[in-house]
Structures are given as C-alpha cells and as structure tokens.
C-alpha positions in Angstrom: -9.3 -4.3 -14.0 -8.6 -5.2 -10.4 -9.4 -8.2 -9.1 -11.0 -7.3 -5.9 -14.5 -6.0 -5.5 -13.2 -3.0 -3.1 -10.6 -0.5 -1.7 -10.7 0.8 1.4 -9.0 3.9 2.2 -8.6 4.5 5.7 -6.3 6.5 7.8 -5.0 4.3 10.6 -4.5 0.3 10.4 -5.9 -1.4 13.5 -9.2 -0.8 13.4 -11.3 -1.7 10.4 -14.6 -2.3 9.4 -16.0 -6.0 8.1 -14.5 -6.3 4.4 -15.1 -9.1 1.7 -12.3 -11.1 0.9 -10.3 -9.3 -1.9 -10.3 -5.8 -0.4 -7.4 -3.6 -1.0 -6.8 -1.8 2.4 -4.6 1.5 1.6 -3.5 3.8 4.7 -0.7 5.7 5.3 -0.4 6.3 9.0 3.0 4.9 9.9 4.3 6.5 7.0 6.4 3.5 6.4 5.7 1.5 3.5 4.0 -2.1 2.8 2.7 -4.4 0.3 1.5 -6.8 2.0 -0.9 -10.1 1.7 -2.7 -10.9 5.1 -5.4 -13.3 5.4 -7.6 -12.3 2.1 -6.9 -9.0 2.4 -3.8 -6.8 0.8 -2.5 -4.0 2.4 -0.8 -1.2 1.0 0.8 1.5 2.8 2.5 4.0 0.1 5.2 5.7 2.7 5.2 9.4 2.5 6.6 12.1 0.2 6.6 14.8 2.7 8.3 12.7 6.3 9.2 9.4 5.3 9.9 7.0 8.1 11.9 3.6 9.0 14.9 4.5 6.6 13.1 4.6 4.1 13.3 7.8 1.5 10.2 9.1 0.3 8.0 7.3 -1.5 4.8 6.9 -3.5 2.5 3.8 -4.4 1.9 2.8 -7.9 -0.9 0.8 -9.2 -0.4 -1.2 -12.8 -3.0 -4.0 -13.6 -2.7 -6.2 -11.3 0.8 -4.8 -9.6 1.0 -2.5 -6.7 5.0 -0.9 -6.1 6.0 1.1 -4.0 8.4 4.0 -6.0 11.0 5.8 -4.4 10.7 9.5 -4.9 14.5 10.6 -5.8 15.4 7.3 -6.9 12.7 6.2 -8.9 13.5 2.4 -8.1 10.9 -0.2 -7.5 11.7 -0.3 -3.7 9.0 -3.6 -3.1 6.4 -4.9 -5.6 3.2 -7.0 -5.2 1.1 -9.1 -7.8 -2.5 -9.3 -6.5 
C-alpha cells in the first residue's frame, strides 16, 4: 500500500494543480530522470526508454512497496532509489 492518498500523472513539471500533502507527482518531460522529495510532495520522473537525456541511458521507473528506482534499461542497475 502506498502511503500517499494520490498520484498525479502529468506531462510537464511547472505547472500543477493544488495537491494534498503526500502526492506522488510522475512526468516525464525532460526525459531525464528523478526521485525526488520536495516540500510534501515526491516527484518522479522515470527517464525515457526511447531518447534518454542528460547522460543518462534509458531508463524505466519501478515501484516496490514503499520504494520507487529508477532501472536502467541495458544495465538493469538501480541507477537512484527513493523510500517514501
């Protein structure tokens, strides 16, 4: 069970609407990935597959429990992890 009353799924990052504290926030526009605690809100951008960016190779995000990673693709290493 997650321990956040909602995820939010949105395209861009800059403009949201008014969240309760606990929200996920998942986008993927920069295709650069992040796990990320702000405020009382955790962001998670999973990188791309298809045209990673930043050096990074491609990647996927991966929720267990309580755990978001961020996979790489070919590698299949935990490239950054976050305990919500």
């Amino acid at each position: 069970m997650l321990p956040c009353c909602y995820i939010c799924t949105v395209h861009g990052h800059k403009e949201l609407p008014p969240l309760p504290a606990g929200t996920v926030v998942v986008s993927g526009h920069t295709h650069i990935p992040l796990l990320e605690k702000r405020g009382n809100l955790v962001y998670v951008n999973p990188g791309s597959v298809a045209l990673p960016k930043g050096g990074f190779e491609p990647s996927y995000a991966l929720l267990d429990g309580r755990s978001f990673s961020i996979i790489g693709l070919k590698s299949g290493e935990v490239l950054m992890s976050l305990t919500i």
